[in-house]
C-alpha positions as CSV (number, residue, x, y, z in Angstrom):
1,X,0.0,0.0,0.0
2,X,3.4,2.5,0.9
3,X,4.3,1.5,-2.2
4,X,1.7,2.5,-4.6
5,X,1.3,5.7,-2.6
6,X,4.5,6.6,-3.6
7,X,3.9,5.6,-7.3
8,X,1.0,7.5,-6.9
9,X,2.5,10.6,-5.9
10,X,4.8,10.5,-8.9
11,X,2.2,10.1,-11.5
12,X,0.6,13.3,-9.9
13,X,3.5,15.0,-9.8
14,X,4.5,14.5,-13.1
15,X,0.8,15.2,-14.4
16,X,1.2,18.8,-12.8
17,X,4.6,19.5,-12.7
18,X,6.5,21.9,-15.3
19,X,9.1,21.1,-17.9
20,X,11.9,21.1,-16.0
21,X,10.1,17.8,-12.9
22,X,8.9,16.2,-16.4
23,X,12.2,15.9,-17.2
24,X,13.3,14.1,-13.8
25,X,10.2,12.5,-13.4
26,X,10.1,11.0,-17.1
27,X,7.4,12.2,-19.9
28,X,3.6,11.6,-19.3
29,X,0.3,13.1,-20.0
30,X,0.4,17.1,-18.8
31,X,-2.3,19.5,-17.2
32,X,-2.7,22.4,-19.8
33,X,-1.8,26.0,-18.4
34,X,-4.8,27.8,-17.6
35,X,-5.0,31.1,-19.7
36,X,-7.6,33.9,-19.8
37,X,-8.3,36.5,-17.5
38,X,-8.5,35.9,-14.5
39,X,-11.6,36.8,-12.5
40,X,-12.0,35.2,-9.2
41,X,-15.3,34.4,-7.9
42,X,-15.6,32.1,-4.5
43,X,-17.9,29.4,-5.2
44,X,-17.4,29.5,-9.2
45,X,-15.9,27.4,-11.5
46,X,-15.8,25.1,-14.8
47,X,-15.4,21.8,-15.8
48,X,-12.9,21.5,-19.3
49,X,-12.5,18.3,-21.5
50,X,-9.1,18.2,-22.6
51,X,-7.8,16.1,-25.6
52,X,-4.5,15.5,-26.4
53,X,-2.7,15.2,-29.9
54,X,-3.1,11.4,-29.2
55,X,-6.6,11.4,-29.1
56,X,-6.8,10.8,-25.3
57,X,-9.3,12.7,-23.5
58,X,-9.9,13.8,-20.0
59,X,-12.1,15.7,-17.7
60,X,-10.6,18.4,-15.5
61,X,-12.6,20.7,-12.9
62,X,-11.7,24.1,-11.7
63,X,-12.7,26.3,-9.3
64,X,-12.4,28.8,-6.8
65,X,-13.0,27.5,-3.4
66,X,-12.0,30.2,-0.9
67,X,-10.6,33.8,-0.4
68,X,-7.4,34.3,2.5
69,X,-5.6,37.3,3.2
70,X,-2.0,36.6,2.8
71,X,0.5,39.4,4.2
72,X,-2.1,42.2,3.9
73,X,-3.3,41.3,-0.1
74,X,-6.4,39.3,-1.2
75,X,-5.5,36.2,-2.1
76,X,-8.1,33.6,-3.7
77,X,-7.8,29.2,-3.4
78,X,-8.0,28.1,-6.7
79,X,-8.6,24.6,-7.1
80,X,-7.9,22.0,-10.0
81,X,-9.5,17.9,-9.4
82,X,-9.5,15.7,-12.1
83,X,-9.2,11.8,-12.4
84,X,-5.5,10.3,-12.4
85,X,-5.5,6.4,-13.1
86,X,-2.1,5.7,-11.6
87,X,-3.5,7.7,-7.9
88,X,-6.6,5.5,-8.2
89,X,-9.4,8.4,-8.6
90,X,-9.2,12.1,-8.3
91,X,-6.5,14.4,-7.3
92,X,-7.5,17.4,-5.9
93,X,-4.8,20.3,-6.1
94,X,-5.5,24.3,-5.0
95,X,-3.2,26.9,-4.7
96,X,-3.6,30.4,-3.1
97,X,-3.2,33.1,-5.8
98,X,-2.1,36.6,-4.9
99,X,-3.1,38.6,-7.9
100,X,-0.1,41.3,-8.6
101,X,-1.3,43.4,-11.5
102,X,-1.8,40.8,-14.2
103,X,0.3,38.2,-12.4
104,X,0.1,35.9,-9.5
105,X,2.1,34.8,-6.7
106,X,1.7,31.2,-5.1
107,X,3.0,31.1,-1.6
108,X,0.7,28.1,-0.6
109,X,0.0,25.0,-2.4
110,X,-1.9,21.6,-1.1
111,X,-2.5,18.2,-3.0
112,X,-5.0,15.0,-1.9
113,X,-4.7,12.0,-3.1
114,X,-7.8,9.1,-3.0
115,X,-7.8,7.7,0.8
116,X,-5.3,10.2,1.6
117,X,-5.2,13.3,3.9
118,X,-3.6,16.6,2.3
119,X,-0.2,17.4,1.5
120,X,1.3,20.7,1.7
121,X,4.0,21.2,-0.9
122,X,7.0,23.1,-0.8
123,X,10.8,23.8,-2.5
124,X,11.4,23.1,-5.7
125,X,8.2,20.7,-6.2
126,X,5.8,23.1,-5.1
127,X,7.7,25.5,-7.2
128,X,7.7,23.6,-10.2
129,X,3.9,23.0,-10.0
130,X,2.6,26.3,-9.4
131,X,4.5,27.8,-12.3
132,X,2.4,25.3,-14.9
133,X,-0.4,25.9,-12.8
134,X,-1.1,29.5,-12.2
135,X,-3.9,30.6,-14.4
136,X,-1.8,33.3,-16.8
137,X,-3.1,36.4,-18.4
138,X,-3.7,36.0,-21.9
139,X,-3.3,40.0,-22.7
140,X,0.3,39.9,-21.4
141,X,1.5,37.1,-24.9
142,X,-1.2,37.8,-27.4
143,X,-3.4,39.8,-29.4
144,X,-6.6,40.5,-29.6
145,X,-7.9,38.9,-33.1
146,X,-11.5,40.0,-31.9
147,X,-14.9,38.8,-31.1
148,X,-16.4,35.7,-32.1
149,X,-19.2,33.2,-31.4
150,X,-17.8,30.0,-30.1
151,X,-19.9,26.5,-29.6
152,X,-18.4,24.0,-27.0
153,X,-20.6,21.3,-25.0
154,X,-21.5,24.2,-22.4
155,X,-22.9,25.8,-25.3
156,X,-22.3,28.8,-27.9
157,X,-20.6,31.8,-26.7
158,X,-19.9,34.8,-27.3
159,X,-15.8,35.5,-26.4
160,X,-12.7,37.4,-27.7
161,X,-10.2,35.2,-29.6
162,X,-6.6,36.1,-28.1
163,X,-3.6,34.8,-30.2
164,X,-0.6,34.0,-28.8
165,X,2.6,36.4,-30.2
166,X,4.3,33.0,-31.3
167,X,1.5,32.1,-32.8
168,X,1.5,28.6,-31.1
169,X,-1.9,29.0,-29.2
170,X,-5.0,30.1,-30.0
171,X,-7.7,31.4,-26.3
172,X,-11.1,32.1,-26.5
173,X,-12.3,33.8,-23.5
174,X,-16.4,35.2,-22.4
175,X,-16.3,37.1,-18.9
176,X,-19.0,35.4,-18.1
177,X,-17.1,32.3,-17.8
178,X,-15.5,32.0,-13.7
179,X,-12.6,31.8,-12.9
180,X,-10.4,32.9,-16.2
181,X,-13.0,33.4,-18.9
182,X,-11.6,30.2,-20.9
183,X,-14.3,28.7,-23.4
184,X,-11.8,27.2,-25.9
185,X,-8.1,26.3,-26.2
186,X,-5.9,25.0,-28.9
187,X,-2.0,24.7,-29.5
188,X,0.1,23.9,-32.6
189,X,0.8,20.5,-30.5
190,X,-2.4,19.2,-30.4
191,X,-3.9,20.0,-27.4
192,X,-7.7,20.9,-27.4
193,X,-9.4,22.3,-24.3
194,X,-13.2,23.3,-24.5
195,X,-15.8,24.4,-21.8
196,X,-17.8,21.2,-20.7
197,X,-20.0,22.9,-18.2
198,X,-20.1,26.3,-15.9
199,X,-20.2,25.5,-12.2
200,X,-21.4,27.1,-9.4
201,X,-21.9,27.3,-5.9
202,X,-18.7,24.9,-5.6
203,X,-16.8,23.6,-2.6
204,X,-13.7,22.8,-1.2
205,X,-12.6,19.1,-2.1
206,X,-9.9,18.8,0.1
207,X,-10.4,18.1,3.9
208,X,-8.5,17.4,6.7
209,X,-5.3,19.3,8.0
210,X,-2.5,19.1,5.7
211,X,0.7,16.9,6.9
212,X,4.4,17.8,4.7
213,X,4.6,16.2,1.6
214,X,8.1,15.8,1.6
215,X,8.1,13.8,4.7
216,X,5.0,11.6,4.0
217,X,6.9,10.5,0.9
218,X,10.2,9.9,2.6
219,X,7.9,8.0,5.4
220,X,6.4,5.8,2.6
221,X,9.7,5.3,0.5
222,X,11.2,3.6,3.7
223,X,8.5,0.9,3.8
Protein backbone atom coordinates (compact mmCIF):
# COMPACT_ATOMS: atom_id res chain seq x y z
CA UNK A 1 0.00 0.00 0.00
CA UNK A 2 3.42 2.53 0.86
CA UNK A 3 4.30 1.49 -2.19
CA UNK A 4 1.66 2.53 -4.61
CA UNK A 5 1.26 5.69 -2.55
CA UNK A 6 4.51 6.63 -3.63
CA UNK A 7 3.88 5.64 -7.33
CA UNK A 8 0.97 7.50 -6.93
CA UNK A 9 2.53 10.60 -5.94
CA UNK A 10 4.81 10.53 -8.90
CA UNK A 11 2.21 10.06 -11.51
CA UNK A 12 0.57 13.26 -9.95
CA UNK A 13 3.52 14.97 -9.77
CA UNK A 14 4.49 14.45 -13.11
CA UNK A 15 0.83 15.20 -14.43
CA UNK A 16 1.25 18.79 -12.79
CA UNK A 17 4.62 19.45 -12.75
CA UNK A 18 6.45 21.93 -15.31
CA UNK A 19 9.10 21.15 -17.91
CA UNK A 20 11.93 21.14 -16.02
CA UNK A 21 10.09 17.85 -12.86
CA UNK A 22 8.94 16.24 -16.44
CA UNK A 23 12.15 15.88 -17.21
CA UNK A 24 13.33 14.07 -13.76
CA UNK A 25 10.21 12.48 -13.38
CA UNK A 26 10.11 10.99 -17.08
CA UNK A 27 7.39 12.24 -19.92
CA UNK A 28 3.64 11.58 -19.30
CA UNK A 29 0.33 13.05 -20.03
CA UNK A 30 0.45 17.08 -18.77
CA UNK A 31 -2.26 19.50 -17.25
CA UNK A 32 -2.70 22.38 -19.78
CA UNK A 33 -1.81 26.00 -18.43
CA UNK A 34 -4.84 27.80 -17.65
CA UNK A 35 -5.05 31.06 -19.74
CA UNK A 36 -7.58 33.88 -19.82
CA UNK A 37 -8.28 36.46 -17.55
CA UNK A 38 -8.50 35.91 -14.51
CA UNK A 39 -11.65 36.85 -12.48
CA UNK A 40 -12.04 35.24 -9.17
CA UNK A 41 -15.30 34.40 -7.87
CA UNK A 42 -15.61 32.06 -4.49
CA UNK A 43 -17.86 29.35 -5.18
CA UNK A 44 -17.40 29.53 -9.19
CA UNK A 45 -15.92 27.44 -11.52
CA UNK A 46 -15.77 25.14 -14.84
CA UNK A 47 -15.44 21.79 -15.81
CA UNK A 48 -12.94 21.54 -19.32
CA UNK A 49 -12.48 18.32 -21.55
CA UNK A 50 -9.08 18.18 -22.60
CA UNK A 51 -7.79 16.11 -25.55
CA UNK A 52 -4.47 15.48 -26.44
CA UNK A 53 -2.70 15.19 -29.93
CA UNK A 54 -3.14 11.39 -29.17
CA UNK A 55 -6.64 11.43 -29.08
CA UNK A 56 -6.78 10.84 -25.34
CA UNK A 57 -9.34 12.66 -23.47
CA UNK A 58 -9.95 13.78 -19.96
CA UNK A 59 -12.11 15.70 -17.74
CA UNK A 60 -10.56 18.45 -15.54
CA UNK A 61 -12.64 20.70 -12.91
CA UNK A 62 -11.66 24.10 -11.66
CA UNK A 63 -12.74 26.31 -9.31
CA UNK A 64 -12.39 28.83 -6.77
CA UNK A 65 -13.05 27.50 -3.41
CA UNK A 66 -11.97 30.21 -0.92
CA UNK A 67 -10.56 33.84 -0.43
CA UNK A 68 -7.45 34.33 2.46
CA UNK A 69 -5.62 37.33 3.20
CA UNK A 70 -2.00 36.64 2.83
CA UNK A 71 0.49 39.35 4.23
CA UNK A 72 -2.11 42.18 3.88
CA UNK A 73 -3.29 41.27 -0.13
CA UNK A 74 -6.42 39.33 -1.20
CA UNK A 75 -5.46 36.17 -2.05
CA UNK A 76 -8.05 33.56 -3.69
CA UNK A 77 -7.81 29.22 -3.35
CA UNK A 78 -7.99 28.14 -6.70
CA UNK A 79 -8.64 24.57 -7.08
CA UNK A 80 -7.92 22.00 -9.97
CA UNK A 81 -9.51 17.92 -9.39
CA UNK A 82 -9.51 15.71 -12.13
CA UNK A 83 -9.21 11.82 -12.38
CA UNK A 84 -5.48 10.27 -12.37
CA UNK A 85 -5.51 6.40 -13.14
CA UNK A 86 -2.06 5.70 -11.55
CA UNK A 87 -3.55 7.68 -7.87
CA UNK A 88 -6.61 5.50 -8.25
CA UNK A 89 -9.35 8.37 -8.58
CA UNK A 90 -9.19 12.10 -8.33
CA UNK A 91 -6.53 14.39 -7.28
CA UNK A 92 -7.50 17.37 -5.87
CA UNK A 93 -4.83 20.30 -6.12
CA UNK A 94 -5.48 24.26 -5.03
CA UNK A 95 -3.16 26.86 -4.66
CA UNK A 96 -3.60 30.38 -3.10
CA UNK A 97 -3.22 33.07 -5.78
CA UNK A 98 -2.05 36.58 -4.88
CA UNK A 99 -3.15 38.56 -7.90
CA UNK A 100 -0.12 41.31 -8.63
CA UNK A 101 -1.27 43.35 -11.46
CA UNK A 102 -1.83 40.76 -14.22
CA UNK A 103 0.29 38.15 -12.43
CA UNK A 104 0.05 35.89 -9.53
CA UNK A 105 2.07 34.81 -6.66
CA UNK A 106 1.71 31.23 -5.09
CA UNK A 107 3.04 31.07 -1.63
CA UNK A 108 0.70 28.07 -0.58
CA UNK A 109 -0.03 25.03 -2.41
CA UNK A 110 -1.90 21.60 -1.05
CA UNK A 111 -2.48 18.20 -3.00
CA UNK A 112 -5.00 15.01 -1.92
CA UNK A 113 -4.69 11.98 -3.10
CA UNK A 114 -7.75 9.13 -2.99
CA UNK A 115 -7.79 7.65 0.77
CA UNK A 116 -5.26 10.24 1.58
CA UNK A 117 -5.20 13.28 3.90
CA UNK A 118 -3.57 16.60 2.31
CA UNK A 119 -0.19 17.39 1.48
CA UNK A 120 1.35 20.73 1.67
CA UNK A 121 4.01 21.24 -0.95
CA UNK A 122 7.01 23.07 -0.82
CA UNK A 123 10.79 23.75 -2.53
CA UNK A 124 11.38 23.14 -5.71
CA UNK A 125 8.18 20.66 -6.15
CA UNK A 126 5.75 23.14 -5.08
CA UNK A 127 7.71 25.49 -7.23
CA UNK A 128 7.75 23.65 -10.21
CA UNK A 129 3.85 23.01 -10.01
CA UNK A 130 2.56 26.32 -9.40
CA UNK A 131 4.49 27.77 -12.29
CA UNK A 132 2.39 25.34 -14.85
CA UNK A 133 -0.43 25.85 -12.80
CA UNK A 134 -1.06 29.48 -12.22
CA UNK A 135 -3.87 30.60 -14.41
CA UNK A 136 -1.81 33.26 -16.84
CA UNK A 137 -3.11 36.43 -18.43
CA UNK A 138 -3.68 35.98 -21.91
CA UNK A 139 -3.32 39.95 -22.66
CA UNK A 140 0.28 39.90 -21.44
CA UNK A 141 1.46 37.14 -24.93
CA UNK A 142 -1.21 37.75 -27.40
CA UNK A 143 -3.43 39.77 -29.39
CA UNK A 144 -6.63 40.48 -29.58
CA UNK A 145 -7.86 38.89 -33.13
CA UNK A 146 -11.50 40.02 -31.86
CA UNK A 147 -14.89 38.83 -31.14
CA UNK A 148 -16.41 35.68 -32.10
CA UNK A 149 -19.23 33.23 -31.41
CA UNK A 150 -17.77 30.04 -30.13
CA UNK A 151 -19.93 26.47 -29.63
CA UNK A 152 -18.42 24.03 -26.97
CA UNK A 153 -20.56 21.27 -25.00
CA UNK A 154 -21.51 24.19 -22.38
CA UNK A 155 -22.91 25.81 -25.34
CA UNK A 156 -22.31 28.78 -27.90
CA UNK A 157 -20.63 31.77 -26.69
CA UNK A 158 -19.86 34.85 -27.33
CA UNK A 159 -15.84 35.52 -26.40
CA UNK A 160 -12.75 37.37 -27.67
CA UNK A 161 -10.21 35.24 -29.59
CA UNK A 162 -6.64 36.12 -28.11
CA UNK A 163 -3.61 34.77 -30.24
CA UNK A 164 -0.60 33.98 -28.76
CA UNK A 165 2.59 36.37 -30.18
CA UNK A 166 4.29 33.04 -31.32
CA UNK A 167 1.46 32.08 -32.77
CA UNK A 168 1.46 28.60 -31.05
CA UNK A 169 -1.92 29.01 -29.16
CA UNK A 170 -5.02 30.14 -30.01
CA UNK A 171 -7.73 31.41 -26.30
CA UNK A 172 -11.13 32.11 -26.52
CA UNK A 173 -12.31 33.76 -23.54
CA UNK A 174 -16.35 35.19 -22.41
CA UNK A 175 -16.26 37.14 -18.89
CA UNK A 176 -19.01 35.39 -18.13
CA UNK A 177 -17.08 32.28 -17.78
CA UNK A 178 -15.49 31.95 -13.68
CA UNK A 179 -12.56 31.84 -12.93
CA UNK A 180 -10.38 32.94 -16.15
CA UNK A 181 -12.96 33.44 -18.89
CA UNK A 182 -11.56 30.25 -20.86
CA UNK A 183 -14.25 28.67 -23.40
CA UNK A 184 -11.84 27.23 -25.90
CA UNK A 185 -8.07 26.35 -26.22
CA UNK A 186 -5.89 25.02 -28.92
CA UNK A 187 -1.95 24.73 -29.55
CA UNK A 188 0.13 23.91 -32.61
CA UNK A 189 0.82 20.46 -30.45
CA UNK A 190 -2.39 19.23 -30.37
CA UNK A 191 -3.85 20.04 -27.37
CA UNK A 192 -7.72 20.90 -27.42
CA UNK A 193 -9.37 22.28 -24.26
CA UNK A 194 -13.21 23.25 -24.47
CA UNK A 195 -15.76 24.35 -21.84
CA UNK A 196 -17.79 21.23 -20.72
CA UNK A 197 -20.04 22.86 -18.19
CA UNK A 198 -20.10 26.34 -15.85
CA UNK A 199 -20.24 25.50 -12.23
CA UNK A 200 -21.38 27.13 -9.35
CA UNK A 201 -21.86 27.34 -5.90
CA UNK A 202 -18.68 24.89 -5.60
CA UNK A 203 -16.78 23.65 -2.57
CA UNK A 204 -13.71 22.79 -1.18
CA UNK A 205 -12.61 19.15 -2.11
CA UNK A 206 -9.94 18.77 0.07
CA UNK A 207 -10.42 18.12 3.87
CA UNK A 208 -8.55 17.37 6.72
CA UNK A 209 -5.34 19.35 8.02
CA UNK A 210 -2.55 19.15 5.73
CA UNK A 211 0.71 16.94 6.92
CA UNK A 212 4.38 17.80 4.70
CA UNK A 213 4.62 16.18 1.62
CA UNK A 214 8.10 15.76 1.64
CA UNK A 215 8.06 13.84 4.66
CA UNK A 216 5.03 11.56 3.98
CA UNK A 217 6.91 10.51 0.86
CA UNK A 218 10.17 9.93 2.64
CA UNK A 219 7.94 7.99 5.42
CA UNK A 220 6.36 5.75 2.58
CA UNK A 221 9.74 5.25 0.53
CA UNK A 222 11.21 3.58 3.68
CA UNK A 223 8.48 0.90 3.84
Amino acid sequence: MKKLTVLGVIAVCTLFAGPAAKAQMGRGPSMPTPQGIFNPVVGGGATYEMTTRNGTKMTMDIAIVGKESYQGKDGFWYEVSTDVAQAGGTVVMKMLLVPEANNASVPKMVMQMPGRGPMEMDGMMGRGMSQNQTPKDIRDSAKDIGSESVTVPAGTFTADHWKSNDGKTDVWVAKDVPPYGLVKMTDTDGTLLVLDKVLTNVQDKITGTPMDMSQMMRGAASH
